[in-house]
Structures are given as structure tokens and as C-alpha cells.
C-alpha positions in Angstrom: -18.9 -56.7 18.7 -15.3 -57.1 19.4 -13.8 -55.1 21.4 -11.5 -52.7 19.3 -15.2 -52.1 17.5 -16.6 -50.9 21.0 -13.7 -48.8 21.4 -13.9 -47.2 18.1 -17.5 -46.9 18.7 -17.6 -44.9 21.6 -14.4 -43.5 20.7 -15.8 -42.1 17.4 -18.8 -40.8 19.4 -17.1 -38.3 22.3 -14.8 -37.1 19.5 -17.7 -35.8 17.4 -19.1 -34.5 20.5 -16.4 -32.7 21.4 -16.4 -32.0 17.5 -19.7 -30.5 18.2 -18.7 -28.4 21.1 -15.8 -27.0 18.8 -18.3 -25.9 15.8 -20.3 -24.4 18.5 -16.8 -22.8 19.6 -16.4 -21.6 16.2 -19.6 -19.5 15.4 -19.2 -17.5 19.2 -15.7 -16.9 18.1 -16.9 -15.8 14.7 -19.9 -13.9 15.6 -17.8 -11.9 18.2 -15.1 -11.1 15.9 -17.6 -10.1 13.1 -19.0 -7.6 15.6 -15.4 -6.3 16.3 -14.8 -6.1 12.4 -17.7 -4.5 11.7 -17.4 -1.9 14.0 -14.1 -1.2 12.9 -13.8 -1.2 9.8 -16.9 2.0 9.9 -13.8 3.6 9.2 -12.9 1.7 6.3 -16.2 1.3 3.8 -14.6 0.5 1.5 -12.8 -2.6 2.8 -15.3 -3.5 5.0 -16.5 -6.3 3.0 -13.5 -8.3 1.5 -12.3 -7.4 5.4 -14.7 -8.8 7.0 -15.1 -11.9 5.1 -12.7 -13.9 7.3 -15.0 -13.9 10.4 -18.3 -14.4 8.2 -16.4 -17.7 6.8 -15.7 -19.0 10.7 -19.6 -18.4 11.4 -20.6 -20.6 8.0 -18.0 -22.8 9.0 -19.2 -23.2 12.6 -22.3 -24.3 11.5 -21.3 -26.8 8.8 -19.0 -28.3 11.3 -21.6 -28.7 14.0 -24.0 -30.3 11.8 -20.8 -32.7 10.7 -20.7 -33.6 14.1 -23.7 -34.1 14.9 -24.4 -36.5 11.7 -20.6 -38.6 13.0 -22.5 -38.7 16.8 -25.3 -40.7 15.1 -24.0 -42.8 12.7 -21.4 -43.7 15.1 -24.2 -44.5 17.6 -26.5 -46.4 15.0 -23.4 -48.1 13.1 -24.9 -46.7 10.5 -22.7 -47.3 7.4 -24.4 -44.8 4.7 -24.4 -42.5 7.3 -20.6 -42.8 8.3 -19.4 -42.7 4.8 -21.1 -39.6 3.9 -19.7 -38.1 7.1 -16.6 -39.1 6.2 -16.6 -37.5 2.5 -17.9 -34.1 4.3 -15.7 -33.8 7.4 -12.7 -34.2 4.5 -14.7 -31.3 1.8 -14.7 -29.3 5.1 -11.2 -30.0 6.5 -9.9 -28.9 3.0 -11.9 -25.1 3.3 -10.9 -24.6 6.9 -7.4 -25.1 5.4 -8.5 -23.0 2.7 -9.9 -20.5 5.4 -6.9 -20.4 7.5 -4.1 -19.8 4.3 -6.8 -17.0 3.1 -6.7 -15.3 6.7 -2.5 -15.6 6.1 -2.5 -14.1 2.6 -4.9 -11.4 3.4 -3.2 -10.7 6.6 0.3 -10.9 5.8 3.5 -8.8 5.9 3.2 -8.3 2.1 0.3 -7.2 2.2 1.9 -3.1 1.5 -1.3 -2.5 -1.2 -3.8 -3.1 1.4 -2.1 -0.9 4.2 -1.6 1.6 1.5 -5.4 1.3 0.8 -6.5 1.5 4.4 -4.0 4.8 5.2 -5.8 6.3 1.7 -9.5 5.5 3.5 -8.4 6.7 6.5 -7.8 10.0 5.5 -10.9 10.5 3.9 -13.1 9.1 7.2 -11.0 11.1 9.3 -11.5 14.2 7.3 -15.3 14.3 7.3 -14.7 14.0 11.6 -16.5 17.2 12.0 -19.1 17.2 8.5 -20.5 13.7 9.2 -21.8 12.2 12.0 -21.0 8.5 11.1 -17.8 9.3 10.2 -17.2 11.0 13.4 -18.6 7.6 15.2 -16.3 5.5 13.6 -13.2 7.4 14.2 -14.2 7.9 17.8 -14.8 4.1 18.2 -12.1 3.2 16.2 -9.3 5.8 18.4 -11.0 4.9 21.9 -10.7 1.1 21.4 -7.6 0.3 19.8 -6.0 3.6 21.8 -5.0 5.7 18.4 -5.1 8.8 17.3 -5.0 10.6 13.8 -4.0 8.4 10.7 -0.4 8.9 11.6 -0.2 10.1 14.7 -2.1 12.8 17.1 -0.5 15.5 14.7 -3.4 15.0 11.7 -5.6 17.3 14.1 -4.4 20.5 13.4 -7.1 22.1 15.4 -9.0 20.7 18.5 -7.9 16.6 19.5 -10.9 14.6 20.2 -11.2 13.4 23.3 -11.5 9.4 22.3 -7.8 10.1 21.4 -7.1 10.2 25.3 -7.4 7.5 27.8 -9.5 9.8 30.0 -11.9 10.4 26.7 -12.3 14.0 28.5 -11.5 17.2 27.9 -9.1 18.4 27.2 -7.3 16.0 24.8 -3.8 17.8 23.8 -0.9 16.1 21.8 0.9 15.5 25.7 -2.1 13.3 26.1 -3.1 11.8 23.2 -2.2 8.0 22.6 0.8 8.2 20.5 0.1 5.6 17.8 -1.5 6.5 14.3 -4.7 4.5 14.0 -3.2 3.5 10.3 -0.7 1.1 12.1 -3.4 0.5 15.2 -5.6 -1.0 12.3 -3.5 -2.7 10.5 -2.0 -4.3 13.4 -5.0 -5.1 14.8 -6.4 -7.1 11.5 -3.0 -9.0 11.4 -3.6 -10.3 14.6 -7.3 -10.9 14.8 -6.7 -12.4 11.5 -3.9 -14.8 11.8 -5.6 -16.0 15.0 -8.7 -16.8 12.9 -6.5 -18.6 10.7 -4.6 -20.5 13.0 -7.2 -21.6 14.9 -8.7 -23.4 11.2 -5.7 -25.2 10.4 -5.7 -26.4 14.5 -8.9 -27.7 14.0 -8.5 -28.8 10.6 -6.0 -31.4 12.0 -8.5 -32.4 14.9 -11.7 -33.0 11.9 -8.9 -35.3 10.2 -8.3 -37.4 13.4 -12.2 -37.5 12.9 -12.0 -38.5 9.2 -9.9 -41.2 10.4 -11.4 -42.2 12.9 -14.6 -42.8 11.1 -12.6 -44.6 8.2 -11.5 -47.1 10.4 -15.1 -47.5 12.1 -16.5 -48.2 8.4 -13.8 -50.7 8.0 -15.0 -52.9 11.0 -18.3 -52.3 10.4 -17.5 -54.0 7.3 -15.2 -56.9 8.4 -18.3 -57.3 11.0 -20.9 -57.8 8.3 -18.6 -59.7 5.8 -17.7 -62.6 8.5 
């Protein structure tokens, strides 16, 4: 084995590895943010699921990406040929959905997206307006106000009676309109998925460039492996 071989080798083998460590990366990332998306978008049923279909794709992605990894660790191990070529032809299928991923967190997420805000503001008002008939409604505005620091759609001026008290820092009583946070939870929201959202995204493409110094990589392995055998 010549020496550029060795190199590609072991070189092929730590960059899966750390490969592995970023799928791993991936589905904690994922998971988390799907636990912050669900809980949420209570506010927003009927959203929630095209919503929340960024951080479910992350977690599949995770997982497919760790088991790419872990197939490019062994073949580049074993030199195994079959097994480097069809880790090659995946770790490209994949690179071309996390890119897919990343420009769908963009488009969903984006500055033109004046239908969607318009839908969650309409869904909104209805959540917040069964506050004080419906107990899960009344959860998921109190979770939504108290953790991203809101309060009302618009502003602390939708409660035209009593202000609930996850609309103050304090979360006691009394909440009044001096004390109340001062931004609607419409824009917290909205804000808040833009954000969560394009980091999602940008975090595939970043890693989408990494998987195609793999793809590389691992071409270039299969080429000596080759020249090797045909010597």
C-alpha cells in the first residue's frame, strides 16, 4: 500500500467518524427542536404538522447519516470496494435531501412567507379565545407567552379583562398592561420559527458540504483501490 493509499485510508476513516459524531449531532438537535415545536405550536393545531416537519426531517436525517457513516468507517477500514461504492452513491442521495432540507426550511421560513403569518395570527385568535373555556388551550397560550415572553396576539391589549400572569416576567399576580411583555405573541411566533428554522436549514447545507468532502474522499479511495488491484 503506497503511501497516498494509507493516507486516504485513514483519512477516509476519522472523517466518517467524525461523520458519525455529526449524525449523532443531528438527531439531539432534531429531537430537541421537535420538543420546542411541538410545544409551541399547541397554539397553532392547525399548522402543527406542516410546521413541525422541518425538525422531524433533521431526526430521519440524523439517522440515515449515522448509518452512512458508519457503512464509510468500514469499508474504508476493510477496503472494501462494493461497500465504498454504495457509500458513495448514498452519502451523494443524501447530500442532495439535506440540500433539499435546508432550501425547504428557507422557503417555509422566509420573509415572503405573508400567507403563513396571516394563517398563524387567524389561529391565534381562535386558541387565545377559548383561554378561559378550554383547558388545553389555556396551556398552550400560557407556555407559549411565558417562553417566548409575549402577550396577546398583538399585544397585552387582546385581554380586555384580567392579563394572565404568564404574560409577566414574574408569572404572578397581578399581571397589568405596565407589566406585561410588550410583544404580541403573533410576531414572537413567527419570529421564533424564522429563526429556529433557518438555523435548521443552515446547519444542512453546512453539513451537506462536509458529506461531499466525504463523497470525495471515498471516490478517490475507490480509485486507488483500483489502480491497486489493476497493477
Amino acid at each position: 500500500m503506497g503511501c497516498c493509499a494509507f493516507i486516504g485510508k485513514y483519512l477516509l476513516f476519522l472523517v466518517n467518524l467524525a461523520f458519525a459524531l455529526v449524525g449523532i449531532a443531528i438527531v439531539v438537535v432534531g429531537a430537541v427542536y421537535k420538543y420546542q415545536f411541538d410545544n409551541v405550536l399547541e397554539a397553532l393545531p392547525d399548522e402543527a404538522t406542516v410546521l413541525s416537519l422541518v425538525p422531524t426531517l433533521a431526526i430521519i436525517v440524523g439517522c440515515i447519516v449515522f448509518f452512512i457513516a458508519f457503512l464509510g468507517c468500514c469499508g474504508a477500514v476493510n477496503e472494501g470496494k462494493c461497500m465504498l461504492s454504495t457509500y458513495s452513491v448514498l452519502i451523494f442521495v443524501i447530500l442532495i435531501a439535506q440540500v433539499g432540507v435546508g432550501i425547504y426550511a428557507f422557503i417555509q421560513f422566509g420573509d415572503n412567507q405573508g400567507e403563513l403569518r396571516t394563517r398563524i395570527h387567524d389561529q391565534l385568535v381562535t386558541t387565545f379565545n377559548r383561554y378561559s373555556t378550554n383547558t388545553a388551550s389555556r396551556e398552550a397560550v400560557d407556555f407559549v407567552q411565558s417562553e417566548l415572553k409575549c402577550c396577546g396576539v398583538d399585544s397585552s391589549n387582546f385581554w380586555t379583562g384580567t392579563i394572565p400572569n404568564s404574560c409577566c416576567a414574574s408569572n404572578s399576580a397581578p399581571c397589568t398592561t405596565f407589566t406585561a411583555y410588550r410583544t404580541g405573541c403573533s410576531q414572537a411566533i413567527w419570529e421564533w420559527l424564522r429563526e429556529n428554522g433557518r438555523r435548521i436549514g443552515i446547519a444542512a447545507i453546512v453539513i451537506a458540504v462536509f458529506e461531499l468532502i466525504c463523497g470525495i474522499v471515498a471516490c478517490c479511495q475507490i480509485r486507488s483501490i483500483n489502480k491497486r488491484y489493476h497493477v
